[in-house]
C-alpha positions in Angstrom: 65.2 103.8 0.8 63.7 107.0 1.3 61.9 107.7 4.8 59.3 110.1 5.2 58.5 112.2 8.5 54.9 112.8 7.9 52.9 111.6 11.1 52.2 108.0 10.7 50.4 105.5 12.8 49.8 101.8 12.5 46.8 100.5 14.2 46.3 96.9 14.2 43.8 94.2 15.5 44.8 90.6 16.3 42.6 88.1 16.3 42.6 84.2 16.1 42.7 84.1 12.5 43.8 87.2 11.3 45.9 90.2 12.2 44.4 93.2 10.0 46.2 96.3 10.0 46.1 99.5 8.7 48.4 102.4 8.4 47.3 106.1 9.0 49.8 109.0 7.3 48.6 112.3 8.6 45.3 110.8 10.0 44.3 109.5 6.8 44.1 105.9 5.9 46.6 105.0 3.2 46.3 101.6 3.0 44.7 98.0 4.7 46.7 94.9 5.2 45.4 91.4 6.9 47.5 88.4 7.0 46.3 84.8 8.6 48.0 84.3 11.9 49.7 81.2 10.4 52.0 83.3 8.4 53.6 85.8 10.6 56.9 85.9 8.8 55.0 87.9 6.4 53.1 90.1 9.2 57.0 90.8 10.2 58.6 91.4 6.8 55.6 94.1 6.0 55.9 95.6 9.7 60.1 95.9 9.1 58.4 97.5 5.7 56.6 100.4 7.7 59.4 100.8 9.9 61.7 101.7 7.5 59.5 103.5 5.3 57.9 106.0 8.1 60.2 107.8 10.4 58.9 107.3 13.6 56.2 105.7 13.1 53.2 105.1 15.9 51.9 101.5 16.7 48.9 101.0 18.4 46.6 97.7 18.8 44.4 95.0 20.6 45.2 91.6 20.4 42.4 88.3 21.2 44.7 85.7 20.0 48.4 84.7 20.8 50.3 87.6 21.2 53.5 86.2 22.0 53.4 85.2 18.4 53.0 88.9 17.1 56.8 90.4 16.4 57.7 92.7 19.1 56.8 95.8 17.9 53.5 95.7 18.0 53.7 93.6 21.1 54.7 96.2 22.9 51.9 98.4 21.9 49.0 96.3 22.9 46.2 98.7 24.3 45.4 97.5 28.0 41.9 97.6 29.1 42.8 100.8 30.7 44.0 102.2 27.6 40.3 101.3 25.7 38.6 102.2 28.1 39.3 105.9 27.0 36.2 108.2 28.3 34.1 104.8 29.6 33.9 103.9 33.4 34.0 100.0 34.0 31.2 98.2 35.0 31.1 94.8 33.4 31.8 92.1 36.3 34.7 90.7 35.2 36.6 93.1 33.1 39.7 90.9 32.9 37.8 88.6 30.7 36.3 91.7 28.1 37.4 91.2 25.0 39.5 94.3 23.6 37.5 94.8 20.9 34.4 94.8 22.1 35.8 97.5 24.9 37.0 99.1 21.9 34.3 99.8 19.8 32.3 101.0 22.6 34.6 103.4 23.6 35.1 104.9 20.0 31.5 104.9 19.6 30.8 106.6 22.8 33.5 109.2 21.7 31.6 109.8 18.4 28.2 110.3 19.5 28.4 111.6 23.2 26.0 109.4 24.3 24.3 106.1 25.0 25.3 103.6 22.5 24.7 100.1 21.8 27.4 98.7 19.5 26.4 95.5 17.4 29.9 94.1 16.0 29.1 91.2 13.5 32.2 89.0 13.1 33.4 85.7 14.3 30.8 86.2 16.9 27.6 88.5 17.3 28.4 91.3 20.6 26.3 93.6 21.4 28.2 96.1 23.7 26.1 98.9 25.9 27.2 102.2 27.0 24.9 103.7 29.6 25.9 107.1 31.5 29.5 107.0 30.3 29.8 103.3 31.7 30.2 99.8 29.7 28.2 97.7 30.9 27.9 95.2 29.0 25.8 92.8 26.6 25.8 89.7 25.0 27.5 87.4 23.1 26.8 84.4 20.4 27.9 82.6 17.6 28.4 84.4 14.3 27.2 83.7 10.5 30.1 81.1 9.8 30.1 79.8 13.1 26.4 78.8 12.7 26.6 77.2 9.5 29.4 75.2 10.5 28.1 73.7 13.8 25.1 72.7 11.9 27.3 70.8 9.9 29.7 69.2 12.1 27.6 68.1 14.9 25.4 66.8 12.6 25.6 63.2 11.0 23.5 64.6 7.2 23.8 68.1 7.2 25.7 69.8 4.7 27.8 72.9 4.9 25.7 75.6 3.7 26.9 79.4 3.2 25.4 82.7 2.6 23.6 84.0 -0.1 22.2 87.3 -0.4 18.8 85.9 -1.2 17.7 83.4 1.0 13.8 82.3 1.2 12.0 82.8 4.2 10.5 78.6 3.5 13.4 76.6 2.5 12.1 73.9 -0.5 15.4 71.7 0.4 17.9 71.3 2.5 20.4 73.9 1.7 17.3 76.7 1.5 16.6 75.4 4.8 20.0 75.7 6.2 20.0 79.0 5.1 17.0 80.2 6.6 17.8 79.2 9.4 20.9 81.5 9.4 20.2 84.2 7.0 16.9 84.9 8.0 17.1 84.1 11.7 19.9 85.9 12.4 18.8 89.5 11.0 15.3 88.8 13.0 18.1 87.9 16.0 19.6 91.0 16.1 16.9 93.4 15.3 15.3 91.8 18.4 17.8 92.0 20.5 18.5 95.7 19.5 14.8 96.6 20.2 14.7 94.8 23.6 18.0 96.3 24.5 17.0 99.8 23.7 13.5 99.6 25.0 15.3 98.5 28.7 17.8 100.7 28.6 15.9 103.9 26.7 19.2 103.9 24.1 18.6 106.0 20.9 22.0 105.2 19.0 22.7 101.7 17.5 25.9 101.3 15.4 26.2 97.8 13.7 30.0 97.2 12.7 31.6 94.1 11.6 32.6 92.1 8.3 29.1 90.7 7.7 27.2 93.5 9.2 26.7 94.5 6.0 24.3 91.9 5.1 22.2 93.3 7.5 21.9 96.6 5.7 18.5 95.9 4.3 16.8 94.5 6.8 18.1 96.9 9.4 18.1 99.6 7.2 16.9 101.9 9.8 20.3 101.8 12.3 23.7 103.2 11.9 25.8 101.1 9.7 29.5 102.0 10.8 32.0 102.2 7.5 34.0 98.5 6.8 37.1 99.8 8.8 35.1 101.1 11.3 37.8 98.8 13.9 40.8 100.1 12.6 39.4 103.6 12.7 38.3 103.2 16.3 41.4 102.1 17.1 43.0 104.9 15.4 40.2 107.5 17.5 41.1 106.0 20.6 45.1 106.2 20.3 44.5 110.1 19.2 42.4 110.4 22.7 45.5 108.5 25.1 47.5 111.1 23.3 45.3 114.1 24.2 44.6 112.9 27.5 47.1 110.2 28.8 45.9 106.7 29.8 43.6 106.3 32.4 
């Protein structure tokens, strides 16, 4: 098999369910891969793929789920907290338990806009993720679209499981509207509250929403920065390009 030469890097984010990945060839992104934690055999086969494909191919990542399960590779080139926190100071409370990603995306975001940033990442949970004077300090965290809809459902003796639509009534007429309302609606008047209390307290100008569902939030919260859909991997890929210019903290 041919190999090329060309600078290559694989960035990759591990979390409990998935592993997505994606492969930078001379800092552009060539392709996107995700595969469900239960099948890391295949994660494996396509990362033996890369290996053999790219000559000395870069790996670079965060993991939140079982990295002992990830193959070695890319176990070896989990980011540590020092690593994310790139051009950030530290000063959450307990940094040790700081998720990676949400250190991550601050850090990028900081990077992009040189300045205070609040970072809304919209995934299996809701973060929002401050930057004041070059330091993360913090936010908050709750339960996400999915993760709504299905407590409802199973601590619930009647309730069915509802899901997203993209039009949802403010006044559900039956049960299912009314599960969604409570969701849909809810959570874009959720966020744009937090956001606005967030900003007001802290006097921050720049909000970027990121996140598999944040774009469901692009109408009602049309007025903040909606990062692109592989604004992680590209964070990831921003903040390996800044160890490498600078060295790790």
């Amino acid at each position: 098999m041919n190999r090329t030469t060309n600078s290559s890097l694989l960035v990759f984010d591990q979390g409990n369910t998935l592993v997505k990945l994606g492969l930078y060839v001379n800092h552009v992104l060539l392709e996107q891969r995700q595969f469900d934690t239960l099948a890391m055999k295949d994660l494996a086969t396509y990362v033996e793929h890369v290996q053999t494909s790219y000559e000395d191919c870069g790996f670079f990542g965060i993991s939140s789920g079982d990295i002992e399960a990830l193959p070695d590779v890319l176990h070896n080139a989990c980011a540590t907290s020092a690593d994310l926190c790139g051009p950030l100071t530290m000063a959450y409370k307990t940094p040790d338990t700081l998720g990676m990603d949400r250190l991550a995306m601050a850090a990028s975001a900081y990077l992009e806009h040189k300045e205070d940033v609040l970072v809304v990442t919209m995934g299996t949970c809701i973060t929002y993720n401050i930057v004041k004077n070059g330091a993360f300090i913090g936010g908050a965290i709750s339960p996400g679209w999915a993760m709504r809809y299905r407590a409802m459902h199973a601590f619930t003796a009647g309730l069915p499981l509802a899901h997203y639509q993209e039009t949802t009534p403010l006044v559900g007429t039956d049960t299912d509207e009314s599960l969604r309302a409570g969701v849909d609606i809810a959570i874009a008047q959720e966020v744009d509250g937090m956001i606005r209390q967030y900003c007001k307290v802290n006097v921050i100008k720049s909000v970027v929403l990121c996140g598999g569902d944040a774009k469901r939030l692009s109408k009602p919260l049309k007025n903040y920065i909606f990062a692109p859909v592989n604004y992680e991997l590209h964070a990831l890929k921003r903040l390996h390009e800044y160890i490498e210019t600078t060295g790790p903290l």
